[in-house]
N, C-alpha and C positions, 0 to 999 in steps of 0.2 A: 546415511541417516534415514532411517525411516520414518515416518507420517502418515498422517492419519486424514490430512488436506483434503477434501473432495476436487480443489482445484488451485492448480498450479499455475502461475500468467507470470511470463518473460515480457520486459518491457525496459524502457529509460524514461529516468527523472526527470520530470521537466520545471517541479518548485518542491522547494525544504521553506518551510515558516515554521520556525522554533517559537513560541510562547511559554508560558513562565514554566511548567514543566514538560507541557506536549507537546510533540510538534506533529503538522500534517506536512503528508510528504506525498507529492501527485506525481504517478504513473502512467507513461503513455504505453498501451497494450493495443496494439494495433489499430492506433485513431482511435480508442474511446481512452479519457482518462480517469483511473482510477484514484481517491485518496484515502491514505489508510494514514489513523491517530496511529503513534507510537509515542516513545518517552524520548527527551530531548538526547538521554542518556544513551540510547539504543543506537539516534545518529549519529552519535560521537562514534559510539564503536564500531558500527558497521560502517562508519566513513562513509554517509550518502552523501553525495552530489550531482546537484543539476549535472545532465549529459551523463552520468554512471548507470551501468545496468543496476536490474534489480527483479527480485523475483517476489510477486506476492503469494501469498499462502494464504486460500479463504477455506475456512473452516467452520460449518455453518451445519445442524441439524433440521432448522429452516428457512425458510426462503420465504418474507412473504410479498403481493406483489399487492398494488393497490390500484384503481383507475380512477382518475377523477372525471366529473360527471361534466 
C-alpha cells in the first residue's frame, strides 16, 4: 500500500476507551504516548487491544507548536 504519511510510528496499545461512537486509543512509541480518536467501528475491525501492536499514521500539512508564557 502506498501513503502519503509524513510519518509512520511502531508502537503498543496500552488503553482502548470506546465512547458512544469514538473511541481514543493510546500508543506507547518509545516512552511517549500517543492518542489518536478513531470510530468505535474501526476498533472492532482492526481488532485493537491493550498489549497489540499498532502502527500510527500522522498525516499533517501543518504542524503548529505553541509556548506558553
Amino acid at each position: 500500500m502506498k501513503i502519503s504519511a509524513r510519518n509512520v510510528l511502531k508502537g503498543t496499545i496500552v488503553e482502548v476507551t470506546k465512547g458512544s461512537t469514538t473511541a481514543h486509543v493510546r500508543i506507547n512509541i518509545g516512552g511517549a504516548v500517543m492518542t489518536a480518536a478513531i470510530t468505535n467501528e474501526a476498533v472492532d475491525e482492526l481488532q485493537l487491544r491493550v498489549g497489540g501492536s499498532a502502527t500510527a499514521l500522522i498525516k499533517a500539512s501543518d504542524v503548529l507548536v505553541g509556548v506558553e508564557d
